[in-house]
Steps between C-alpha positions, in 0.01 A plus 500: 500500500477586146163664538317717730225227526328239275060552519273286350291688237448838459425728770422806304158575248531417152679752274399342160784579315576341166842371419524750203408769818780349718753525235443933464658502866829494507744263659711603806688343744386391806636297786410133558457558886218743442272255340224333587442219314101406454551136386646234710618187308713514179515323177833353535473459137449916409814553683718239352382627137669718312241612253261547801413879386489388133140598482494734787630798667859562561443662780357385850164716574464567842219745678556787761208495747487634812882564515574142421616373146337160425660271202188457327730305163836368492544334811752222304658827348574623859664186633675425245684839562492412863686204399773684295549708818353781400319707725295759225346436189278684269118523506186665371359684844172572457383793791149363578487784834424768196 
């Protein structure tokens, strides 16, 4: 499985960051088998393009809550590392237990 599970939505409270608030954390690797994604479907498009994070983030944002880490952004991002056969990539973890 290339993640821990797939949700639908988002299972923690709003955090109410701003991108230009996400981009102060900085990016660290994390493992693709600890995420839980919080979409289900995919824009087969987004991960076929290669200027997908033209406007955007690098960097995947995913959410610690409650000792789980939830890819809030960059779910295309993710598999197509998955797909490369990568098993880590770098992300913006925001801690939302603190």
């Amino acid at each position: 499985m290339i993640f821990r599970g797939v949700g639908e939505g988002k299972p923690y409270p709003e955090h109410g960051l701003t991108q230009s608030q996400w981009a102060t954390l900085p990016p660290q690797q994390v493992r693709l088998d600890t995420l839980i994604t919080i979409k289900r479907q995919l824009d087969l498009a987004s991960l076929l393009d290669e200027d997908s994070t033209f406007f955007g983030d690098l960097f995947p944002h995913v959410v610690s809550w409650q000792g789980a880490l939830y890819l809030e952004d960059g779910l295309h991002r993710a598999l197509r590392a998955a797909l490369q056969q990568r098993q880590v990539m770098h992300a913006r973890i925001y801690m939302m237990d603190r």
